[in-house]
MIDOSE-1310 file (N, C-alpha, C; in nm, 2 decimals, decimal comma, always signed):
residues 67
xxxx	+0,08/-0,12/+0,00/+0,00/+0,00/+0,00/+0,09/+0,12/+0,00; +0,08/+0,21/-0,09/+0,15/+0,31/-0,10/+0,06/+0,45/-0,03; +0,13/+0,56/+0,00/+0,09/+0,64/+0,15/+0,10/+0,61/+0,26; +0,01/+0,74/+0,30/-0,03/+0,74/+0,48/-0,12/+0,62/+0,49
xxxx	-0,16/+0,58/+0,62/-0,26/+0,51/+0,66/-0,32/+0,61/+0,72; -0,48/+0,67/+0,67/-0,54/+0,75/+0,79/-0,54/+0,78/+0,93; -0,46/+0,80/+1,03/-0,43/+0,80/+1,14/-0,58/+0,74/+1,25; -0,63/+0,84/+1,20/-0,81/+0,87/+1,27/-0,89/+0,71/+1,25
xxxx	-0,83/+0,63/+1,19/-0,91/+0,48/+1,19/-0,86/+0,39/+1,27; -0,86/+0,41/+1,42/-0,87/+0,30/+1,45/-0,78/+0,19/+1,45; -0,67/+0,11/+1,51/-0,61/+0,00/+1,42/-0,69/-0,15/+1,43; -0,82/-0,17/+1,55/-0,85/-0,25/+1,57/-1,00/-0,25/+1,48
xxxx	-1,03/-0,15/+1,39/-1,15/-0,15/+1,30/-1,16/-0,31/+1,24; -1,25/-0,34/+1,21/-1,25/-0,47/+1,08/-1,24/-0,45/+1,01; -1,19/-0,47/+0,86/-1,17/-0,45/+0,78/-1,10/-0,34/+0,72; -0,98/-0,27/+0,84/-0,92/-0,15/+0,82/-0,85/-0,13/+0,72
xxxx	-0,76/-0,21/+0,66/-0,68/-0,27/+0,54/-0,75/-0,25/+0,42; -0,89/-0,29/+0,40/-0,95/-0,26/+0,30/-1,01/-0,16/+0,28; -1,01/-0,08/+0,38/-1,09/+0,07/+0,40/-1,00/+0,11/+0,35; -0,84/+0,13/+0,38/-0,73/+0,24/+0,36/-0,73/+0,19/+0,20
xxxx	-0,73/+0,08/+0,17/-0,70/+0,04/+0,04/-0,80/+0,13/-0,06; -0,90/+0,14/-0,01/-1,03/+0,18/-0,13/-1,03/+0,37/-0,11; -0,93/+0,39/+0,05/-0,93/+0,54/+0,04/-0,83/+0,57/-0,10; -0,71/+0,50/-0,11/-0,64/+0,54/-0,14/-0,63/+0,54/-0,31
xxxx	-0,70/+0,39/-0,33/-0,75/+0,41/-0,46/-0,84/+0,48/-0,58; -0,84/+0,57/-0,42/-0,98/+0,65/-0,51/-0,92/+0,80/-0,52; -0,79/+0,81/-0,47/-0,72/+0,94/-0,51/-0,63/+0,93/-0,60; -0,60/+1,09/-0,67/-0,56/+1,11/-0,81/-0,41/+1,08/-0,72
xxxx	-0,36/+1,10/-0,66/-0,19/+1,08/-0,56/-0,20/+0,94/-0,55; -0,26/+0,86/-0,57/-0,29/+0,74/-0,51/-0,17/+0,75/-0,37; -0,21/+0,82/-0,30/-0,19/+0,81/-0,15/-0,31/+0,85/-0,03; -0,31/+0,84/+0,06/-0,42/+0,92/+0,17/-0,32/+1,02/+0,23
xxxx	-0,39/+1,10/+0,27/-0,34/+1,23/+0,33/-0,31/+1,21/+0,50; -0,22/+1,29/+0,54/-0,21/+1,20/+0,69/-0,21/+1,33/+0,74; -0,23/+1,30/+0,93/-0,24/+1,40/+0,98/-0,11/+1,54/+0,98; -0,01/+1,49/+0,93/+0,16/+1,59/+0,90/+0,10/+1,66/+0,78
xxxx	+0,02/+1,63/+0,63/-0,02/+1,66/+0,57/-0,09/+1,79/+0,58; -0,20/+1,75/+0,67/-0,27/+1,83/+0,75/-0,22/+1,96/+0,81; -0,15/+1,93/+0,89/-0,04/+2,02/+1,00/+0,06/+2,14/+0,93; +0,12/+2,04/+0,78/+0,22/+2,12/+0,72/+0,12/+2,24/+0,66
xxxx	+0,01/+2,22/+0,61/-0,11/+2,29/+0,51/-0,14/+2,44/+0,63; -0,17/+2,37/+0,74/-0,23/+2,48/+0,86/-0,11/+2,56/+0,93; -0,03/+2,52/+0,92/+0,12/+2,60/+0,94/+0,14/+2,70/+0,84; +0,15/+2,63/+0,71/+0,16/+2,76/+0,59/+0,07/+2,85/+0,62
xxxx	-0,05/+2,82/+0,62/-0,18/+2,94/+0,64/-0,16/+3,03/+0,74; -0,12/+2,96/+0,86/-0,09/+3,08/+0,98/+0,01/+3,11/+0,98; +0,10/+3,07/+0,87/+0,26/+3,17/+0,84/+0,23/+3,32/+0,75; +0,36/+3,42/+0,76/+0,37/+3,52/+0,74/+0,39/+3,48/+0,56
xxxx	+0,39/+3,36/+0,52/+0,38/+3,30/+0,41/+0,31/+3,29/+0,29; +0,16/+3,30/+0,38/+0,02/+3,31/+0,33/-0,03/+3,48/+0,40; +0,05/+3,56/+0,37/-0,05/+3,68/+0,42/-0,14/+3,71/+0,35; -0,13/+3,70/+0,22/-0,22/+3,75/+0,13/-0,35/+3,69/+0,06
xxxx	-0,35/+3,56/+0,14/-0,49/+3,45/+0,13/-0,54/+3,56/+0,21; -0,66/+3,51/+0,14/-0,80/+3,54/+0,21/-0,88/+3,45/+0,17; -0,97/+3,40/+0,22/-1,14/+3,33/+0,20/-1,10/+3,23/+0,09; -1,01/+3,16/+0,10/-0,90/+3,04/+0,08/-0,93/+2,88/+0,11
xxxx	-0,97/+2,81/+0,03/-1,01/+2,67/+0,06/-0,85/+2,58/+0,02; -0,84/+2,51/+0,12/-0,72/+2,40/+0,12/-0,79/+2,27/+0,10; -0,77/+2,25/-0,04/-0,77/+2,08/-0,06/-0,66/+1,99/-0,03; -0,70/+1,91/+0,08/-0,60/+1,82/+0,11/-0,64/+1,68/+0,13
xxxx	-0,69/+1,64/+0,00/-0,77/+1,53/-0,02/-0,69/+1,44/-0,13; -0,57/+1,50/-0,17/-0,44/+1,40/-0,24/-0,60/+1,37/-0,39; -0,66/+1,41/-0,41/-0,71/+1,45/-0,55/-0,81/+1,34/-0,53; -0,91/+1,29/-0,47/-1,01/+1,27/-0,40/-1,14/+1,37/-0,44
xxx	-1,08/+1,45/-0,41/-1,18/+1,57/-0,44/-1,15/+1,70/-0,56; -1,19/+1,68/-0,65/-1,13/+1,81/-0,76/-1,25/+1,96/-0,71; -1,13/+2,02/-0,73/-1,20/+2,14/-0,69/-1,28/+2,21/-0,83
C-alpha cells in the first residue's frame, strides 16, 4: 500500500486494510493524506507566508476531491 494510513481509523477497525485500500485508490496521488499533511497545510496558512490569502479553501484530499 502506497501512503499514509489514515491515522483517525482506529487500528482495531475490521476491515481497516481494506478501508485504507479503497481510500487510497480513489485518489488522483494514489496516496491518503495523513495527519503531518494536514499540519504542514495549517502552518503555511498561519505563516507570514500566506499573508495575502484570504477566503481560501485547502484541498488536502491528495485528488479525491477536484475542486
Amino acid at each position: 500500500m502506497s501512503g499514509g494510513i489514515p491515522e483517525s481509523l482506529p487500528e482495531d477497525v475490521d476491515g481497516r486494510a481494506a478501508i485504507t485500500e479503497s481510500i487510497v485508490a480513489a485518489t488522483m496521488l494514489k496516496r491518503a493524506a495523513t495527519l503531518e499533511d494536514v499540519g504542514n497545510v495549517a502552518a503555511f496558512v498561519a505563516s507570514d507566508r500566506a499573508r495575502s490569502m484570504t477566503a481560501a479553501t485547502a484541498n488536502i484530499s491528495c485528488g479525491t476531491l477536484i475542486d
